[in-house]
C-alpha positions in Angstrom: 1.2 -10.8 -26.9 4.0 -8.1 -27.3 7.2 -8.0 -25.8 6.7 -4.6 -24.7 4.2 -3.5 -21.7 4.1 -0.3 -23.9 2.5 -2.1 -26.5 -0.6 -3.3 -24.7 -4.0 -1.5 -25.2 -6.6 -1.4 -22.2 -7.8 -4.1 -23.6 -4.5 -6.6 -23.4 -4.1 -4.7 -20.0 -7.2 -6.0 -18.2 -6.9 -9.2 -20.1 -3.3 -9.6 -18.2 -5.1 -8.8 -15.1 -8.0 -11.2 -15.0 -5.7 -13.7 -16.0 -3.4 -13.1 -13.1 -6.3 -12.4 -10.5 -9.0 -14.4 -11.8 -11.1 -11.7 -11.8 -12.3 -8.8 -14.2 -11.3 -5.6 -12.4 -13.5 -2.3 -12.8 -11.6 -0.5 -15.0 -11.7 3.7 -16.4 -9.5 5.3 -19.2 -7.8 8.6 -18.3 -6.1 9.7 -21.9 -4.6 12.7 -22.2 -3.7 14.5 -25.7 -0.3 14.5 -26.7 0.7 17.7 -28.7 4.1 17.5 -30.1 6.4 14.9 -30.5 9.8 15.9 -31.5 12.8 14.2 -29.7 14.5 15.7 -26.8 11.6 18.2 -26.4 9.5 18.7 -23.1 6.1 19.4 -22.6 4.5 21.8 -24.5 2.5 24.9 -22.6 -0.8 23.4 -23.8 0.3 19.9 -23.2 1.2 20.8 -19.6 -2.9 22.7 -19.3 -4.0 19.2 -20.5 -2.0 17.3 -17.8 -3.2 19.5 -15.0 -6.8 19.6 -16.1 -6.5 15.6 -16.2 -5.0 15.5 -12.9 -7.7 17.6 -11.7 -10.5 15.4 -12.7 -9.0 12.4 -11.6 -8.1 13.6 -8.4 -12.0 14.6 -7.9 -13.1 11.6 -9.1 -11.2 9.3 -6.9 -12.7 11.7 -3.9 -16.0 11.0 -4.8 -15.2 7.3 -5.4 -14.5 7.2 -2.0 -16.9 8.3 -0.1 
């Protein structure tokens, strides 16, 4: 296993969980694309669209998980 948490895939991640709970949790995969990486830079305009359209779905789909 790595030493990093950041190093894990979903995979690794449920595996950890199950093994720790005993159970296999339900699990979903939210990704969300990066578009630049250069050091000490923010979030780019489109990367910042992405985040809020991700945040949108998820936010409706935990509603409708719900009720």
């Amino acid at each position: 296993m790595p030493a990093l948490s950041h190093a894990l895939g979903p995979a690794q991640v449920l595996a950890v969980a199950a093994g720790l709970t005993g159970k296999r949790p339900k699990a979903r995969l939210l990704a969300v694309r990066g578009h630049s990486f250069a050091v000490g830079e923010g979030l780019t305009a489109r990367a910042e669209r992405d985040l809020a359209a991700a945040l949108e779905f998820l936010v409706s789909f935990l509603k409708e998980a719900r009720s």
